[in-house]
Each structure stands twice: as structure tokens, then as C-alpha cells.
MARZA-842289 format. One record per residue: residue in one letter; residue number from 0; y, z, x of N, C-alpha, C, O in turn. Coordinates in nm, 2 decimals. Layout:
   type   seq     n.yy     n.zz     n.xx    ca.yy    ca.zz    ca.xx     c.yy     c.zz     c.xx     o.yy     o.zz     o.xx
      a   NUM        Y        Z        X        Y        Z        X        Y        Z        X        Y        Z        X
...
This chain:
   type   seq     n.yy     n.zz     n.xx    ca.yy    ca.zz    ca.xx     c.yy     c.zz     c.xx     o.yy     o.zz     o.xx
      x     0    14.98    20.16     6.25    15.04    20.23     6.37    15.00    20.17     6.50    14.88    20.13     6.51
      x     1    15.12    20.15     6.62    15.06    20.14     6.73    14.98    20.15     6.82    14.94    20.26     6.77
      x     2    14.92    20.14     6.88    14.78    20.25     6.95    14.94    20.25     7.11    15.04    20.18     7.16
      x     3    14.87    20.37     7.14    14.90    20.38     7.28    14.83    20.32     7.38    14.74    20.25     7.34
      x     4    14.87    20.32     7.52    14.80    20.26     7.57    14.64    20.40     7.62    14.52    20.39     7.63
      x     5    14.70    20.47     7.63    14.60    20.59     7.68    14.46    20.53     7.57    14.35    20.48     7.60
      x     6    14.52    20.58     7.41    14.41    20.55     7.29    14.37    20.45     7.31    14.26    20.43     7.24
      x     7    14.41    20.35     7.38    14.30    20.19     7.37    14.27    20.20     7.48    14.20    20.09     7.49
      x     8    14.27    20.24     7.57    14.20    20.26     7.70    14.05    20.36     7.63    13.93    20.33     7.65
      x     9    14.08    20.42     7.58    14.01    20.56     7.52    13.86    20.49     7.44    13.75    20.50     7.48
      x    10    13.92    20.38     7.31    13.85    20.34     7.25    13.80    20.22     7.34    13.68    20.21     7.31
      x    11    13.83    20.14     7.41    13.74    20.04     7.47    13.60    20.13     7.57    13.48    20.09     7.57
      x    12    13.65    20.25     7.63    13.58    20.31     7.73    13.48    20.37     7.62    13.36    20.40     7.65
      x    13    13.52    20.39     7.51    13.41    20.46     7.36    13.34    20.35     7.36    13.23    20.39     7.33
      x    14    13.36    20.20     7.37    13.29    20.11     7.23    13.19    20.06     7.34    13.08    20.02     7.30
      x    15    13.21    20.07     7.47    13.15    20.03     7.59    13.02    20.10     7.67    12.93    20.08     7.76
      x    16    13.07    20.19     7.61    12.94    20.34     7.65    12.81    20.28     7.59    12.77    20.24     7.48
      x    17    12.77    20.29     7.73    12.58    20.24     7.70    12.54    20.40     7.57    12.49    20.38     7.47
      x    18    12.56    20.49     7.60    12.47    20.56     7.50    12.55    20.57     7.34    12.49    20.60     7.24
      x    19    12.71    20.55     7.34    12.74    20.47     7.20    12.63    20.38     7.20    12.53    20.40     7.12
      x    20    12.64    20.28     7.26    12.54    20.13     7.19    12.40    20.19     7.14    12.35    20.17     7.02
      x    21    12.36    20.24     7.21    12.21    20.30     7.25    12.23    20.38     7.11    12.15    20.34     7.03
      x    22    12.31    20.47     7.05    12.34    20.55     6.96    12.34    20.47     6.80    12.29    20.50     6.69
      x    23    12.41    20.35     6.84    12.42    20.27     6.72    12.34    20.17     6.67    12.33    20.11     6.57
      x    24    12.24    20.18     6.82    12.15    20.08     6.80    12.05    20.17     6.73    11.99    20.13     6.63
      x    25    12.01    20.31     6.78    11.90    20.38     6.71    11.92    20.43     6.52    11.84    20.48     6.45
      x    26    12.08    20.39     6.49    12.16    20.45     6.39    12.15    20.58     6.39    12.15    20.63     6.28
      x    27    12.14    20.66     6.52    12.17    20.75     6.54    12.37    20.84     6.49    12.47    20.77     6.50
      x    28    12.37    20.95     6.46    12.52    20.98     6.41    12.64    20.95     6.48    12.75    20.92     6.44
      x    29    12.56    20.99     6.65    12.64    20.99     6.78    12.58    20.99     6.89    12.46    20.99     6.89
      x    30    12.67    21.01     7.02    12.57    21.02     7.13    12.54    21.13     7.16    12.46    21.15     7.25
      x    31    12.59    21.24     7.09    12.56    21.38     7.15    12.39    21.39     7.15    12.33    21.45     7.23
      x    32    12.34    21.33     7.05    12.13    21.32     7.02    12.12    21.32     7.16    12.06    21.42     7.21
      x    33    12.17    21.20     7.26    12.09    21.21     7.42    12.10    21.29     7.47    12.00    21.29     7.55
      x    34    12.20    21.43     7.48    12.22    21.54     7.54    12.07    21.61     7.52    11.99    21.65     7.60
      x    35    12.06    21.62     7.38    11.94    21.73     7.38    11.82    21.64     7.42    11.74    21.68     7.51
      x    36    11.79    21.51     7.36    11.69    21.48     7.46    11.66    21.47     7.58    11.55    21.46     7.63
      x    37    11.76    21.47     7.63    11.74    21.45     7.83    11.74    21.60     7.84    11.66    21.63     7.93
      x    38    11.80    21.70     7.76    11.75    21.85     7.83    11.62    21.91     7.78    11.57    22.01     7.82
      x    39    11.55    21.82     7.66    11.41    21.84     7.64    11.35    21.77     7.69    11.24    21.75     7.64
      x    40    11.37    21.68     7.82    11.27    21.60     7.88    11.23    21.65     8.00    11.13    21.62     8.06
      x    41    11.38    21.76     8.07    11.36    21.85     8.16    11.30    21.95     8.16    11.21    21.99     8.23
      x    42    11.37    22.05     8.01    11.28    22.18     7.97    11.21    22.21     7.90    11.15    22.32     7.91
      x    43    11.18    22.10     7.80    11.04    22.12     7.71    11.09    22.27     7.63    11.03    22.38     7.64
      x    44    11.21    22.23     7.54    11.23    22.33     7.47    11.19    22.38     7.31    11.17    22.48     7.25
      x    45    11.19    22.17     7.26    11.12    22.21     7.13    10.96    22.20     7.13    10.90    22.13     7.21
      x    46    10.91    22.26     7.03    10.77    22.27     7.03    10.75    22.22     6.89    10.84    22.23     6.81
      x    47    10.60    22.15     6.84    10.55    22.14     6.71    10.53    22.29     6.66    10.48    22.37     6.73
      x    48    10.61    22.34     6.47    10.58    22.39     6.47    10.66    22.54     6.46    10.63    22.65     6.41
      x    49    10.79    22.50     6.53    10.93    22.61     6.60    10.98    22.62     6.48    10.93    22.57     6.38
      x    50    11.10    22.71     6.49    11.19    22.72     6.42    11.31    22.72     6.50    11.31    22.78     6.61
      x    51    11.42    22.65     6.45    11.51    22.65     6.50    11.64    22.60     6.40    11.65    22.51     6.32
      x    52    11.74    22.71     6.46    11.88    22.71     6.38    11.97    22.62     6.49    11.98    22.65     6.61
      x    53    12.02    22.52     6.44    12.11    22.41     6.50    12.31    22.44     6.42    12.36    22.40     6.31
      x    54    12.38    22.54     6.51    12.54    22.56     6.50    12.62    22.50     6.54    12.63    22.46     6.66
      x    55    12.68    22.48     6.46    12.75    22.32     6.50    12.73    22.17     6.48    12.77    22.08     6.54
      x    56    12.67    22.18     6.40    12.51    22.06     6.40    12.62    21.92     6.35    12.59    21.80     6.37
      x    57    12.74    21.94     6.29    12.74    21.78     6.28    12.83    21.66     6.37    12.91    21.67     6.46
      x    58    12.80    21.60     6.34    12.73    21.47     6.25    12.58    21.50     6.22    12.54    21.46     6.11
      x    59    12.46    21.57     6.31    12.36    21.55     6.30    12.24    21.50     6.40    12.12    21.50     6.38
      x    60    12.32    21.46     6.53    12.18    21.43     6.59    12.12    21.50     6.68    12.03    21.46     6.76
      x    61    12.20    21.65     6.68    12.06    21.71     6.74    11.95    21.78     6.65    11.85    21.84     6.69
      x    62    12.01    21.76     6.53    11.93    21.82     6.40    11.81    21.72     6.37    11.69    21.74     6.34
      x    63    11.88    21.60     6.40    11.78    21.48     6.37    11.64    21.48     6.48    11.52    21.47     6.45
      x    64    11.70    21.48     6.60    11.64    21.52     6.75    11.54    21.63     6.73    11.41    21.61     6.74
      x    65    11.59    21.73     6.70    11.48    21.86     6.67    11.36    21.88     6.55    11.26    21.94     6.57
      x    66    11.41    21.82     6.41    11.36    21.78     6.35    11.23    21.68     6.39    11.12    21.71     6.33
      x    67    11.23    21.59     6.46    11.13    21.54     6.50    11.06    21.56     6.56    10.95    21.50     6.56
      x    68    11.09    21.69     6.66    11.02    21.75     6.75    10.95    21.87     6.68    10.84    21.91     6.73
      x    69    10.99    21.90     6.62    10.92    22.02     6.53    10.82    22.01     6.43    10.76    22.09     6.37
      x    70    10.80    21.80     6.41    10.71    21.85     6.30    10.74    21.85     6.14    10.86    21.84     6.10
      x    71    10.61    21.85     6.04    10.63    21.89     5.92    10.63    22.03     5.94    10.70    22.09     5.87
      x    72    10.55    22.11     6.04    10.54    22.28     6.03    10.63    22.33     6.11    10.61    22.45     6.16
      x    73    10.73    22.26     6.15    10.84    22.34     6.20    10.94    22.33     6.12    10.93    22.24     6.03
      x    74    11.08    22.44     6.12    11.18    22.43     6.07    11.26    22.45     6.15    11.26    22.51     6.26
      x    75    11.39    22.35     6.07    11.53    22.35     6.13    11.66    22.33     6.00    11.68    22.26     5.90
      x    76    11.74    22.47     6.09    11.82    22.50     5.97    11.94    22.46     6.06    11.94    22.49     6.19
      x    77    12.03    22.41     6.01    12.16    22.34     6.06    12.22    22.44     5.99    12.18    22.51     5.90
      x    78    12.43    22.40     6.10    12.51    22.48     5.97    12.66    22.42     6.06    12.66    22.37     6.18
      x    79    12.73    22.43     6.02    12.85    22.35     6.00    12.96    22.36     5.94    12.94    22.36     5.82
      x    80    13.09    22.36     5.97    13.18    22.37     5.87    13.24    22.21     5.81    13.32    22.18     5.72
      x    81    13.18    22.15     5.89    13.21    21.98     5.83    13.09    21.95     5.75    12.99    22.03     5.76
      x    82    13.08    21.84     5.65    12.99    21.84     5.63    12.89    21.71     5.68    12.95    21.61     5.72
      x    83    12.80    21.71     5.67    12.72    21.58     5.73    12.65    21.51     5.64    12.63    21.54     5.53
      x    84    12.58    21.38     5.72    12.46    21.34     5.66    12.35    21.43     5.69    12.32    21.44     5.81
      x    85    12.27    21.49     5.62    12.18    21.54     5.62    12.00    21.53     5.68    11.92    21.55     5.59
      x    86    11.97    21.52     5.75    11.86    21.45     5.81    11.73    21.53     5.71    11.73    21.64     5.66
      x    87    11.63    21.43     5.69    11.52    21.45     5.60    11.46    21.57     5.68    11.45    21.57     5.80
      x    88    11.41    21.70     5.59    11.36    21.81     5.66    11.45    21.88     5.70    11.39    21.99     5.73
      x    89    11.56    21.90     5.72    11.68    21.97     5.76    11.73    22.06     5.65    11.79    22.01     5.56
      x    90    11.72    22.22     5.66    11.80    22.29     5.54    11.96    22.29     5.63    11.98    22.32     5.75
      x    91    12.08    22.23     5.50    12.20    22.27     5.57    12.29    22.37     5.53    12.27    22.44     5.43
      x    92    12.35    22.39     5.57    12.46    22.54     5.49    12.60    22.49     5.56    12.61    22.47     5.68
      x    93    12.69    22.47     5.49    12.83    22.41     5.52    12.91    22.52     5.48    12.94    22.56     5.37
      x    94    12.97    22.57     5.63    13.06    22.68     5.65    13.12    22.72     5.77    13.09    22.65     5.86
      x    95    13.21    22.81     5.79    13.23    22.86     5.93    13.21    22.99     5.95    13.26    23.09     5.91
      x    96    13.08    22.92     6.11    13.03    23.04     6.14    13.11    23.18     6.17    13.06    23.29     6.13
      x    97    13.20    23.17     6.20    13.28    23.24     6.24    13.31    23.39     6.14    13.29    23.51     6.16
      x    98    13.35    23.30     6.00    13.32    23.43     5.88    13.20    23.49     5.87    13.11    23.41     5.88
      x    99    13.16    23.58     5.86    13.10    23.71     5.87    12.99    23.65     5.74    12.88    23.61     5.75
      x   100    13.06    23.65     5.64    12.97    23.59     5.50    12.87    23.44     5.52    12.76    23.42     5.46
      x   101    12.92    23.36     5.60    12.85    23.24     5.61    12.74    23.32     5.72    12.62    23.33     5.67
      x   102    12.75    23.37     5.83    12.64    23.42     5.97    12.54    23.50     5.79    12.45    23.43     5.74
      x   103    12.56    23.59     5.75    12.49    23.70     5.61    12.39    23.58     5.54    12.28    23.60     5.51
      x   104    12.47    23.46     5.53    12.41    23.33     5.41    12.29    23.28     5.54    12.17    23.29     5.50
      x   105    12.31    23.25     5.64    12.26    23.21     5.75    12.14    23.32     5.75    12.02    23.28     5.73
      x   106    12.16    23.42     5.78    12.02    23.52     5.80    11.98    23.52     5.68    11.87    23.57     5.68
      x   107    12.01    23.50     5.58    11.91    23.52     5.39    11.84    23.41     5.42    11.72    23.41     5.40
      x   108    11.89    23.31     5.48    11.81    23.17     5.45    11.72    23.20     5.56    11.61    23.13     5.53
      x   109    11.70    23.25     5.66    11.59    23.26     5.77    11.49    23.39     5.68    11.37    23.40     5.67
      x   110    11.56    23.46     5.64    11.51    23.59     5.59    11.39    23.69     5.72    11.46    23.73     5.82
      x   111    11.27    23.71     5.72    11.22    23.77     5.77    11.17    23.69     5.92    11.17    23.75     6.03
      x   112    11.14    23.54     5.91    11.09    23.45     5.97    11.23    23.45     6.14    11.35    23.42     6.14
      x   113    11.13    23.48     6.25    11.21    23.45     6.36    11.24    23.32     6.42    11.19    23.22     6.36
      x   114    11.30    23.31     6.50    11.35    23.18     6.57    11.30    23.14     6.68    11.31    23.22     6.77
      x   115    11.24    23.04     6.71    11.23    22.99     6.87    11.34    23.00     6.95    11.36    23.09     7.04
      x   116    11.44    22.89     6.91    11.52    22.88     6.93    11.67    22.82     6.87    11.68    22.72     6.80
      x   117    11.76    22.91     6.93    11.87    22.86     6.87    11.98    22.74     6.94    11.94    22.71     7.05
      x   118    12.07    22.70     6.90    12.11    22.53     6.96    12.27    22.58     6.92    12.31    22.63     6.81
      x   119    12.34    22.54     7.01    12.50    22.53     6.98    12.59    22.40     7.02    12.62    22.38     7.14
      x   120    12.61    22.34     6.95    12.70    22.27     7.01    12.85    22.28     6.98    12.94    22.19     6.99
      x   121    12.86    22.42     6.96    13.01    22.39     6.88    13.12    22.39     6.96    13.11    22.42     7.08
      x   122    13.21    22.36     6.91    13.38    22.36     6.98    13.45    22.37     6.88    13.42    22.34     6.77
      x   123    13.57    22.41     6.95    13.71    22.47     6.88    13.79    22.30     6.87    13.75    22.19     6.93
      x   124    13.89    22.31     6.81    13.97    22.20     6.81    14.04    22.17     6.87    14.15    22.18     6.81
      x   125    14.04    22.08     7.06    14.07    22.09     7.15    14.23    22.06     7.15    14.26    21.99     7.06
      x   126    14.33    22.12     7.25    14.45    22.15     7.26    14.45    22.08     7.35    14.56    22.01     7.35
      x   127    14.36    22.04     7.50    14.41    22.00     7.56    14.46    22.05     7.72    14.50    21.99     7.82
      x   128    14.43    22.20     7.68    14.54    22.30     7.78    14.40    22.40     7.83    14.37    22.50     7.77
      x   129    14.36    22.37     7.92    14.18    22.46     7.94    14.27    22.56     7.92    14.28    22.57     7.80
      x   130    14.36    22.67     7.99    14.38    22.79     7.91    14.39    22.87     7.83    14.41    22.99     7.83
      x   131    14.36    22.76     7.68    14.39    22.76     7.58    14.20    22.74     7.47    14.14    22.80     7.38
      x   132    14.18    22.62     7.55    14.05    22.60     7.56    13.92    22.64     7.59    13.82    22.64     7.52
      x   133    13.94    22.68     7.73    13.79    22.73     7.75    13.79    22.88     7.67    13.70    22.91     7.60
      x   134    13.91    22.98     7.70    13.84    23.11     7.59    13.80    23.05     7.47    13.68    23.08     7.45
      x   135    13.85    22.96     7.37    13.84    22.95     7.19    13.69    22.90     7.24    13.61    22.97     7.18
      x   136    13.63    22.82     7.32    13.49    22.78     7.36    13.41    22.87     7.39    13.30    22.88     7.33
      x   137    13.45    22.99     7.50    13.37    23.09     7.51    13.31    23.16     7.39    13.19    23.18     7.36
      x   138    13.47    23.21     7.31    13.44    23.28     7.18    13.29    23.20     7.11    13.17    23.25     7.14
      x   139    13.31    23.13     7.05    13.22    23.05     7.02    13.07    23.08     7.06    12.98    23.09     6.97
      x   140    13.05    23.10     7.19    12.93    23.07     7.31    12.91    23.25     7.27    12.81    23.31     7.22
      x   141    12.99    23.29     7.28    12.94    23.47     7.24    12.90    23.49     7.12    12.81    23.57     7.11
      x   142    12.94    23.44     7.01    12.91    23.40     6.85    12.76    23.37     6.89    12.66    23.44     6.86
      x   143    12.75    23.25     6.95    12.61    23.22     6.94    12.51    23.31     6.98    12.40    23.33     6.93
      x   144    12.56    23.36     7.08    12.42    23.46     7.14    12.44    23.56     7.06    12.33    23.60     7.03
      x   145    12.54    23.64     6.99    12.53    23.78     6.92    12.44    23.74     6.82    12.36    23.82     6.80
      x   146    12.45    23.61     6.74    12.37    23.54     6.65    12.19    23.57     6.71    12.10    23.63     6.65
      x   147    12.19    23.50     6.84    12.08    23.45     6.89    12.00    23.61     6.89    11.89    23.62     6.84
      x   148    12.06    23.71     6.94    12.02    23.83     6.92    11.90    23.94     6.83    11.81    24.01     6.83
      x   149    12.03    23.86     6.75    11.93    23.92     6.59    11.87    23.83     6.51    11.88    23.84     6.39
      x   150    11.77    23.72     6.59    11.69    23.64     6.52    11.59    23.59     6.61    11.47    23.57     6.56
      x   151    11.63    23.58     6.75    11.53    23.52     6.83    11.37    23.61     6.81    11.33    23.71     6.75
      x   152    11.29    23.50     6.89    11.16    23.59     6.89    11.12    23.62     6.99    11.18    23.54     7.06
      x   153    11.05    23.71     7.08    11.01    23.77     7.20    11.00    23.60     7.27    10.93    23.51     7.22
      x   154    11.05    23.57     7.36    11.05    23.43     7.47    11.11    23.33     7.37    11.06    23.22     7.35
      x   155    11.20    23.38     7.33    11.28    23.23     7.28    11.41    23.17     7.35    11.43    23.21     7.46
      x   156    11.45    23.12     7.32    11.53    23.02     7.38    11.75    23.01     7.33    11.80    23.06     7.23
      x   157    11.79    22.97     7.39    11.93    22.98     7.36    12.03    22.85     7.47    12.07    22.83     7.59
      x   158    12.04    22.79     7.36    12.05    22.66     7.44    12.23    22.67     7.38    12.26    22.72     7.27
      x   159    12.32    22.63     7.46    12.47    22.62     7.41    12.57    22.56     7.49    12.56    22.56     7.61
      x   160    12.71    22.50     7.39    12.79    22.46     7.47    12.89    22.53     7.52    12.96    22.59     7.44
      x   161    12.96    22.52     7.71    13.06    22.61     7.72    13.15    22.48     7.80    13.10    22.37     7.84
      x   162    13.29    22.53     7.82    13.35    22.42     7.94    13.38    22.53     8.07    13.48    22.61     8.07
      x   163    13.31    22.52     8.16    13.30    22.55     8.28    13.44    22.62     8.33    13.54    22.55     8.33
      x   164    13.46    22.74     8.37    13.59    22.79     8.37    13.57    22.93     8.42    13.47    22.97     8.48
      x   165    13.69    23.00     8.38    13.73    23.12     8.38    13.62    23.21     8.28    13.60    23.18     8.16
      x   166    13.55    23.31     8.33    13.49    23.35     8.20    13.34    23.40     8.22    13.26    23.50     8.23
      x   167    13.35    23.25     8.24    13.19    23.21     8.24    13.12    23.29     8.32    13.06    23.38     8.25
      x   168    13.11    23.30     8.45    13.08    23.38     8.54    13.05    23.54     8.50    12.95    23.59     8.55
      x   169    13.10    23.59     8.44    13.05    23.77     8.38    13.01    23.70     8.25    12.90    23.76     8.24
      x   170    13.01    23.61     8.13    12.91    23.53     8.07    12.75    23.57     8.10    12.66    23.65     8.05
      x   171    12.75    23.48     8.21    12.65    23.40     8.23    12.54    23.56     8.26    12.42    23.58     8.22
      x   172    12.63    23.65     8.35    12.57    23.76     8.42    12.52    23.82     8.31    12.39    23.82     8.31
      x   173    12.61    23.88     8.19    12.54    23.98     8.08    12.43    23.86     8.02    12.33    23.91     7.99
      x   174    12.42    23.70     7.99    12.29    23.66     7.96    12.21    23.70     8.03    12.11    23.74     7.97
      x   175    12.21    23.72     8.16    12.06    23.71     8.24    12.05    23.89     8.24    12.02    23.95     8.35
      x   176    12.07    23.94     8.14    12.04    24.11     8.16    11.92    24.07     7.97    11.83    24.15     7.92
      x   177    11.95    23.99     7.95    11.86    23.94     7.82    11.79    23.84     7.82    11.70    23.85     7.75
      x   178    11.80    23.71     7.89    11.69    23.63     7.93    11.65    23.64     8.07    11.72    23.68     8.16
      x   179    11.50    23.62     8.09    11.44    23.56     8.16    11.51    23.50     8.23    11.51    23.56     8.34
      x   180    11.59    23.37     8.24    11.60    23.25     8.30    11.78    23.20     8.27    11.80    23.13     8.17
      x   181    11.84    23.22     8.31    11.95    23.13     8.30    12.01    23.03     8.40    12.03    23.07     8.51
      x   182    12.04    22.91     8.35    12.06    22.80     8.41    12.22    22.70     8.36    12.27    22.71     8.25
      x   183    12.25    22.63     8.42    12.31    22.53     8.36    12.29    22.39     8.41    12.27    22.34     8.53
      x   184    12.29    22.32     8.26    12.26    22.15     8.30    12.39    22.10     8.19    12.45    22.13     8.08
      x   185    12.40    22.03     8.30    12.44    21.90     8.26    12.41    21.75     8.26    12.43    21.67     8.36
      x   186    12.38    21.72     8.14    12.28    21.62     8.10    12.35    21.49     8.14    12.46    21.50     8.18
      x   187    12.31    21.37     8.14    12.38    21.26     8.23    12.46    21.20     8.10    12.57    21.14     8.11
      x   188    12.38    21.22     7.97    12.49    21.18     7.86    12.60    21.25     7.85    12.69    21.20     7.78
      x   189    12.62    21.37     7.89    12.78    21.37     7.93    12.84    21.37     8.02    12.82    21.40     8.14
      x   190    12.97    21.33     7.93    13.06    21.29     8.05    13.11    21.34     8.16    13.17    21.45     8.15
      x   191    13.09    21.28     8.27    13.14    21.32     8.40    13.26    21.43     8.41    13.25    21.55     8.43
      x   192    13.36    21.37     8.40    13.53    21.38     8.36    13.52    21.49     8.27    13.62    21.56     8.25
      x   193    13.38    21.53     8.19    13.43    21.66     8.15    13.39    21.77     8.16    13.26    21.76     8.17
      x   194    13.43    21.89     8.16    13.40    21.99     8.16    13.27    22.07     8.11    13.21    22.16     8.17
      x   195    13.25    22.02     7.99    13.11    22.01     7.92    13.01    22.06     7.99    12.95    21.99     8.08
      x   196    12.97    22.18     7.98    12.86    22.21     8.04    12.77    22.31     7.97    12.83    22.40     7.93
      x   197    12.63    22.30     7.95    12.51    22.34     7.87    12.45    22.47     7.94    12.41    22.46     8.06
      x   198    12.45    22.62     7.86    12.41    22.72     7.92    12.26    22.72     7.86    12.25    22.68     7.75
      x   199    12.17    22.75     7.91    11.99    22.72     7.86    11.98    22.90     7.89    11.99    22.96     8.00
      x   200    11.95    22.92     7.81    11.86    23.07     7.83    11.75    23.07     7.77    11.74    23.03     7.66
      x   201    11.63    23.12     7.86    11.48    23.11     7.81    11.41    23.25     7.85    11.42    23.32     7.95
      x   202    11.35    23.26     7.76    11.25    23.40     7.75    11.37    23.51     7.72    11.44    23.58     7.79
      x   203    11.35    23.50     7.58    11.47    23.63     7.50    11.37    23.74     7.51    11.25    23.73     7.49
      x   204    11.46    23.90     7.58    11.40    23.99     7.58    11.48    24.10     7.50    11.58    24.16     7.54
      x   205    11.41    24.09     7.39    11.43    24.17     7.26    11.51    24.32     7.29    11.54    24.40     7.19
């Protein structure tokens, strides 16, 4: 098949990206790994030792990312409806969060044990059309915290992705009636041009 011109514009500006290279040079999954490390270099979110549930987790590199940072005495439980490579130390669960029965399989596997913190990167399957997009993203960003709710531990953490929009704003308000701290970063490994933006909530108050 043809490429368009848009799609080869697309893929040269992909194959060109210092943190692709940087990604493929570490045989890292992708570049999304730099996101969480430049936002652990600012907030010092993983600890040796944590627990933490990574949604949305594939390809894998912020499971890989966290994993390292946690330690043999930390855990990290990924989950996904694609499925991945699996990073050594990582429990995975391949499903979508979304059904009620995968979130149930998700709390069996944590069982009594709380969370530091929880990690989202997820998105819907973009259309293209923010009208269309930023709600299916929001949804998502609400999923995580109702999640984050019933697992966090007294000052934990809620790290996730939303695209900047309509929404957000009374969002952001009911987080900060439950964390401590809310903020948004955006990490330099993502891209400018997009919407992409990282909501951090710290100190969960139960």
C-alpha cells in the first residue's frame, strides 16, 4: 500500500525522535519509559520497597521503569488489555479494566496488601475529534482514581493520563477534596503538539 504523505511525514518525525533512539538504544518497549522517569526525577514517586499497580501498562516501560525502582521488595502489578512482553518481577493480568470482573481479578491479586501508588497510562482508541476524545480519556482518568480509592494507602500517590480539555477542570477540583497535592506535568518526552497531559496526585486521604 501507498503511504500518504501525512504517514511518511509521521514515520520519519517517529524514526528521528531522539527519545525513539534513546528507547531503542536502551531496548526499551517505547518512549513512553521517559515520561515516568523525568516525572520521577522531579517527584520522587517510586520508592524501594512500594507497591504499585501500573493500568494500561503496555508495551511495558513504565512497568519496566518501576520495577527497577522498587526493588526485589517492592511490587508491581501491571494490567492491560493488550498483551505485552512481560518485564522480570512484574505480575501481569491481560484484560479490560473497564469490566467490572477484570478491576475484582485485580483486587484478588493485591488482596489485603495496599498500594503506594497507582500509574495510568491509558487511552481510548483515538478518533481524532477531541470532542469525542477527551471524554473516552476522562472516563478512563475516573476509572483510575475510583480504582485508586479502594487500594491506596494513607499518602499515596495517583499518577495518570488525561488530554487537557473540557472536563478537567471540576476533575481536577473533586481530586484535590482527596489528595493533598494536585498538579499537572508535562514531561519533555511528550510531545509538544499534544494534548497529553499527566495529573500527579500525592498524599491519598482515605
Amino acid at each position: 500500500m501507498k503511504r500518504t504523505k501525512s504517514s511518511a511525514r509521521w514515520l520519519d518525525r517517529h524514526f528521528s525522535d531522539p527519545y525513539v533512539l534513546q528507547a531503542q538504544a536502551r531496548g526499551l518497549p517505547s518512549r513512553a519509559a521517559f515520561k515516568l522517569e523525568e516525572i520521577q526525577q522531579r517527584d520522587r514517586l517510586l520508592r524501594p520497597g512500594m507497591t504499585v499497580v501500573d493500568l494500561g501498562a503496555a508495551p511495558g516501560g513504565w512497568s519496566r521503569v518501576a520495577t527497577t525502582l522498587v526493588g526485589p521488595k517492592g511490587r508491581v502489578i501491571a494490567l492491560d488489555l493488550l498483551p505485552m512482553n512481560v518485564p522480570m518481577g512484574v505480575e501481569f493480568i491481560r484484560g479490560d479494566f473497564r469490566e467490572p470482573s477484570v478491576c475484582e481479578q485485580l483486587l484478588a491479586t493485591l488482596g489485603a496488601q495496599r498500594v503506594g501508588l497507582v500509574l495510568s497510562d491509558m487511552a481510548p482508541n483515538l478518533s481524532g475529534i477531541p470532542t469525542v476524545d477527551l471524554p473516552r480519556t476522562l472516563y478512563l482518568a475516573e476509572l483510575a482514581d475510583e480504582f485508586a480509592q479502594r487500594v491506596l494507602d494513607r499518602d499515596g500517590s495517583l499518577l495518570m493520563k488525561v488530554f487537557h480539555g473540557e472536563g478537567c477542570e471540576v476533575f481536577l477540583k473533586q481530586l484535590r477534596s482527596r489528595f493533598k497535592t494536585v498538579v499537572l506535568r508535562k514531561p519533555p518526552a511528550s510531545r509538544q503538539e499534544s494534548r497529553e497531559v499527566y495529573i500527579l496526585a500525592k498524599g491519598f486521604i482515605p
